[in-house]
C-alpha positions in Angstrom: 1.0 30.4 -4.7 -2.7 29.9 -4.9 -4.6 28.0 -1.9 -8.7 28.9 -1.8 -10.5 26.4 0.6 -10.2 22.6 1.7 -10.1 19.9 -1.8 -11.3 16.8 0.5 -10.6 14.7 3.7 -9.8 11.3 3.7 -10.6 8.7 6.6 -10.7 5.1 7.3 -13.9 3.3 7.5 -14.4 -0.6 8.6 -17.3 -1.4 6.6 -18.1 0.3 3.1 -21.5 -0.4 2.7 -22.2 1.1 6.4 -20.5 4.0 5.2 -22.3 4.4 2.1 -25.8 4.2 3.6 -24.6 6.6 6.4 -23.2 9.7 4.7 -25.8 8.8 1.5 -29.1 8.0 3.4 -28.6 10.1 6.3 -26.3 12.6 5.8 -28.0 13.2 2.0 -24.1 13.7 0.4 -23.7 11.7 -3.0 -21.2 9.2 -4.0 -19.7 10.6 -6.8 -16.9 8.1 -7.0 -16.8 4.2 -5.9 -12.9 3.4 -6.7 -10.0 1.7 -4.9 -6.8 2.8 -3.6 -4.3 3.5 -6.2 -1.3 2.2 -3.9 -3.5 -0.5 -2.5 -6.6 -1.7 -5.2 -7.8 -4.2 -2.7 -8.9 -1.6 -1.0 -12.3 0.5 -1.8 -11.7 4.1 -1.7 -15.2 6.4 -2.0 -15.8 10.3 -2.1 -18.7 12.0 -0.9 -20.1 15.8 -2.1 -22.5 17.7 -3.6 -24.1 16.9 -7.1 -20.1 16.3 -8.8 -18.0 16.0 -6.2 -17.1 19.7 -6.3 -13.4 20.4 -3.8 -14.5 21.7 -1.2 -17.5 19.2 -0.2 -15.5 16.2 -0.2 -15.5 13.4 2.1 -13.1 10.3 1.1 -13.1 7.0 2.5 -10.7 4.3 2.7 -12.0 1.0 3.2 -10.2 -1.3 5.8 -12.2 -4.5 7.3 -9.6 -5.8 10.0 -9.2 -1.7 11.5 -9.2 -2.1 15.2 -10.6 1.0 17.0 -9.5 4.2 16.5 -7.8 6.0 19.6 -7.7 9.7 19.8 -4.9 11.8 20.9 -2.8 14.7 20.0 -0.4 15.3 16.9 -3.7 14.3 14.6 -6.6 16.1 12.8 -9.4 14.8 15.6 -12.1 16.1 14.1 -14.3 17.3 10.7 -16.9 19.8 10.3 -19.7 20.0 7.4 -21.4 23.4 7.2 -25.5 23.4 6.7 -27.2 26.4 5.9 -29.3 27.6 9.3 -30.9 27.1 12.7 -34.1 25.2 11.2 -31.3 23.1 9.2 -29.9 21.9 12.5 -33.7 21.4 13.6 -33.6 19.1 10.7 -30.9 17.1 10.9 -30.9 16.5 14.8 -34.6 15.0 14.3 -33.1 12.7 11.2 -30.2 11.8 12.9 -32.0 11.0 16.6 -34.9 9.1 14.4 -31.8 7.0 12.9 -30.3 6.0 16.5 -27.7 8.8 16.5 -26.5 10.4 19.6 -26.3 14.0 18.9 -25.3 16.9 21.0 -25.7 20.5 20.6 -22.7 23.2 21.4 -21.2 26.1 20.3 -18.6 26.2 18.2 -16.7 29.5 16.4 -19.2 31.3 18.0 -21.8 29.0 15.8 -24.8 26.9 16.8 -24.0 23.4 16.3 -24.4 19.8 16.5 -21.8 17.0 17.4 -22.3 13.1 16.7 -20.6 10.0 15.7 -21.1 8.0 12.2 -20.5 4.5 12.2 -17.0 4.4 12.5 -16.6 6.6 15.8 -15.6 9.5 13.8 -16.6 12.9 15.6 -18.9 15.3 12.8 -19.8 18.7 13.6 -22.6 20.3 11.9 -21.8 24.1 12.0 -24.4 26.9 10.8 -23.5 28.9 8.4 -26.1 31.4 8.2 -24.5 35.1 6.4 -20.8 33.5 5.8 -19.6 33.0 2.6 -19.1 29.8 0.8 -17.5 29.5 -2.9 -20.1 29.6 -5.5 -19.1 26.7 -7.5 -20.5 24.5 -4.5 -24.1 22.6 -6.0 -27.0 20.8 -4.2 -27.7 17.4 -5.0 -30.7 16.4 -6.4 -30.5 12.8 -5.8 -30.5 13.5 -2.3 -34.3 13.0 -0.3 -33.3 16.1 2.0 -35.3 19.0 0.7 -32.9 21.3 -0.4 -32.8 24.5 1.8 -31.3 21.8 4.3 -28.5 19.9 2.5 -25.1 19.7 4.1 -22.9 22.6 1.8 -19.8 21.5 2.1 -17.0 21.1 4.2 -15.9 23.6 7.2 -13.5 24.1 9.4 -11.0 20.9 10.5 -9.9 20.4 13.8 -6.2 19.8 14.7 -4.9 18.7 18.4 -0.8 19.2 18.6 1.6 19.3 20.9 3.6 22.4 19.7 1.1 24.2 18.1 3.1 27.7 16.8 4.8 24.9 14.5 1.9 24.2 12.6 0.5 28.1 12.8 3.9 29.4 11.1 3.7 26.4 8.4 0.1 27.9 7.7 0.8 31.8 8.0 4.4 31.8 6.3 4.6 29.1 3.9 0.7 28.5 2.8 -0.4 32.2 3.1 -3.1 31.6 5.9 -4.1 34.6 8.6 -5.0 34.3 12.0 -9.2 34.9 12.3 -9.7 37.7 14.4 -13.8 37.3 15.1 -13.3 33.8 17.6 -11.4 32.5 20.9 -10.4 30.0 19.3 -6.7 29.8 17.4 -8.4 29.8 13.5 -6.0 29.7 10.8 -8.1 30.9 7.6 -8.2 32.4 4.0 -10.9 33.9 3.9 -12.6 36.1 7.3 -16.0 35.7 5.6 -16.3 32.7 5.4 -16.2 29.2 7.5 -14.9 26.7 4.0 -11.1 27.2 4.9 -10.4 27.2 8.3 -8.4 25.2 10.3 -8.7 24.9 14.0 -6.0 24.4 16.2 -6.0 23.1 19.6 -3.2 22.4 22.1 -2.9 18.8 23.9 -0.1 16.9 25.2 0.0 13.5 25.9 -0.1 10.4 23.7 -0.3 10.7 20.1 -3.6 9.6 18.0 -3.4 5.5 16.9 -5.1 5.2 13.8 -8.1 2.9 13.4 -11.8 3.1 12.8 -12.7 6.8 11.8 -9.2 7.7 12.2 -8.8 11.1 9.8 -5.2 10.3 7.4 -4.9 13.7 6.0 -6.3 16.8 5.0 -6.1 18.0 0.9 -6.3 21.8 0.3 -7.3 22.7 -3.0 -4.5 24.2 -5.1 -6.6 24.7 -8.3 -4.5 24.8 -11.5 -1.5 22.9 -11.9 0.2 26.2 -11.9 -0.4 26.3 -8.3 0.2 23.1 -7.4 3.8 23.5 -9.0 4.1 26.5 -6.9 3.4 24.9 -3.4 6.0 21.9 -4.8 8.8 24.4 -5.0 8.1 25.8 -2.3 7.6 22.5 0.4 11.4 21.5 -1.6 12.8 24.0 0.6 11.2 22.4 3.9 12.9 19.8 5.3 11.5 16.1 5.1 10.6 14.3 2.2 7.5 15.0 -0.3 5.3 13.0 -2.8 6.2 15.0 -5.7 3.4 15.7 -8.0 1.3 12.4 -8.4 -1.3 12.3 -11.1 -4.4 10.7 -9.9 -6.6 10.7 -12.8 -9.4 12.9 -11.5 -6.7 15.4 -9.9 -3.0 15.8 -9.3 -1.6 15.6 -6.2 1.5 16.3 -4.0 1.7 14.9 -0.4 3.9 16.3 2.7 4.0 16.4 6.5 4.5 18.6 8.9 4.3 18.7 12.2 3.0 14.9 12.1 -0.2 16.3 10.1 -0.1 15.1 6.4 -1.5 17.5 3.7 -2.3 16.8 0.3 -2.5 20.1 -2.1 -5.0 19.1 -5.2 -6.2 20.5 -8.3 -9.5 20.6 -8.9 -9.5 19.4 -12.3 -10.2 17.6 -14.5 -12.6 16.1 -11.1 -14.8 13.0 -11.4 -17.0 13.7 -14.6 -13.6 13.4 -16.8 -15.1 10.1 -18.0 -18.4 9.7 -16.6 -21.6 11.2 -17.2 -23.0 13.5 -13.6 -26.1 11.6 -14.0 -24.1 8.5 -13.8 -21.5 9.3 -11.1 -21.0 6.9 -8.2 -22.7 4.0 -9.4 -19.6 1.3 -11.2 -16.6 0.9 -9.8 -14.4 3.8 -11.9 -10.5 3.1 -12.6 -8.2 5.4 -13.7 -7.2 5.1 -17.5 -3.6 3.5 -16.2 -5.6 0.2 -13.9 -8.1 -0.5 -16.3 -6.3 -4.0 -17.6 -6.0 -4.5 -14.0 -10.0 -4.2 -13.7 -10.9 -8.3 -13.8 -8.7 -9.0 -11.1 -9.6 -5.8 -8.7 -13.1 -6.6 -8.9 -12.0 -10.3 -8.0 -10.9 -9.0 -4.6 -13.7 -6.4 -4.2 -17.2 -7.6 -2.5 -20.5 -5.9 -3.8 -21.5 -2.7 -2.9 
């Protein structure tokens, strides 16, 4: 078995073109992929990253325009965090985000400086400093990003679970998916990796009523499993769980297999052949991109898809 960091993170989002202009224009990620929902093409479904969408600094969006509002709770993954490079990153950010009518709040958090806000959709962001801890090197800038470069976002860290019986959810991690309990926070930090922040899952313990999803509600979390190899691995081993599972689903810029446990889904991902399989990096992000297998089906997606 073979799992080295987060692949993505996938959310829901009211308004597309709100979300594009938020985690493009101020948060300075690029869209590296405008598509639609395989099991729903109706639906917009956009990724976020570095320069090519490399796992590990993914943000995904699912877009749904009649979501109510999202309320929190437990048995959910409440919150994300994006790692940025120092102190005078977090300088940086809290000036563009407080210039941009963003409410922003400063904390602590795994012993880290950092900053908490909401994008449009209510969704709680934490901007962690990463200062000396490791990050994997195939992580890029983006140069079509206006944020000078020794302060772009890196990629994703750690992601925040509330549950109600959390030693469930800590033996999934530590037996099954190979995970060890960080021994450098308060915190309970299931990780793969001590030296750095890129894996990590936080896990908190709250009772009472579970999340209801809605605006910036978090759907699941995708590790990245990178060969398919590995992803065959994790399958045979999640057969021997009880509940059901995806099986492996091939979706065109990765395979995937879905399961959950403890109410939290995961999705385990490859990262190839990733979202330059048929387009150009220079041209990533900018037409609506089908898989190979909707393509016939294009005239009558875009029919039911507004600009953007």
């Amino acid at each position: 078995m073979n799992i080295i960091g987060h692949h993505h993170i996938s959310m829901y989002t009211k308004d597309a073109q709100i979300n594009k202009e938020f985690y493009t224009q101020i948060l300075g990620l690029r869209l590296v992929e405008k598509s639609v929902n395989q099991d729903n093409p109706t639906m917009y479904h956009l990724f976020f990253g570095d320069e090519i969408g490399s796992a590990g600094t993914l943000l995904s969006f699912f877009e749904i325009p009649n979501l109510g509002k999202n309320r929190p709770g437990t048995n959910s993954i409440h919150r994300i965090c994006l790692l940025i490079p120092d102190v005078s990153s977090l300088i940086y950010f809290q000036a563009r985000l407080e210039d941009n009518n963003v409410a922003t709040t400063n904390m602590t958090y795994l012993n880290q400086q950092a900053l908490l806000f909401k994008d449009p959709d209510d969704l709680e962001v934490i901007l962690i400093v990463n200062n000396q801890y490791n990050i994997p090197k195939t992580w890029r800038k983006n140069p079509y990003s206006d944020i000078p470069t020794k302060h772009q976002i890196l990629g994703m860290g750690p992601v925040e679970l509330r549950l109600r019986d959390t030693q469930k959810t800590i033996n999934f991690l530590q037996q099954e998916l190979r995970y060890t309990l960080r021994k450098d926070t308060e915190e309970t930090v299931m990780t793969l990796d001590e030296s750095g922040l890129y894996s990590d899952f936080v896990i908190f313990e709250q009772q009472g009523e579970r999340a209801r999803p809605g605006q910036g509600y978090v759907h699941h979390i995708a590790v990245n499993t990178p060969r398919d190899s590995n992803l065959e691995a994790i399958l045979s081993t999640i057969n021997q769980n009880p509940g059901n599972n995806s099986g492996i689903i091939d979706r065109y810029f990765f395979k995937s297999l879905y399961y959950r446990h403890n109410s939290i889904m995961y999705e385990f991902a490859t990262e190839s052949p990733g979202f330059t399989v048929d387009t150009a990096i220079e041209n990533l992000g900018e037409q609506l991109n089908l898989p190979d297998f909707m393509e016939e089906q294009r005239t009558q997606i875009e029919s039911q898809l507004h600009d953007l």
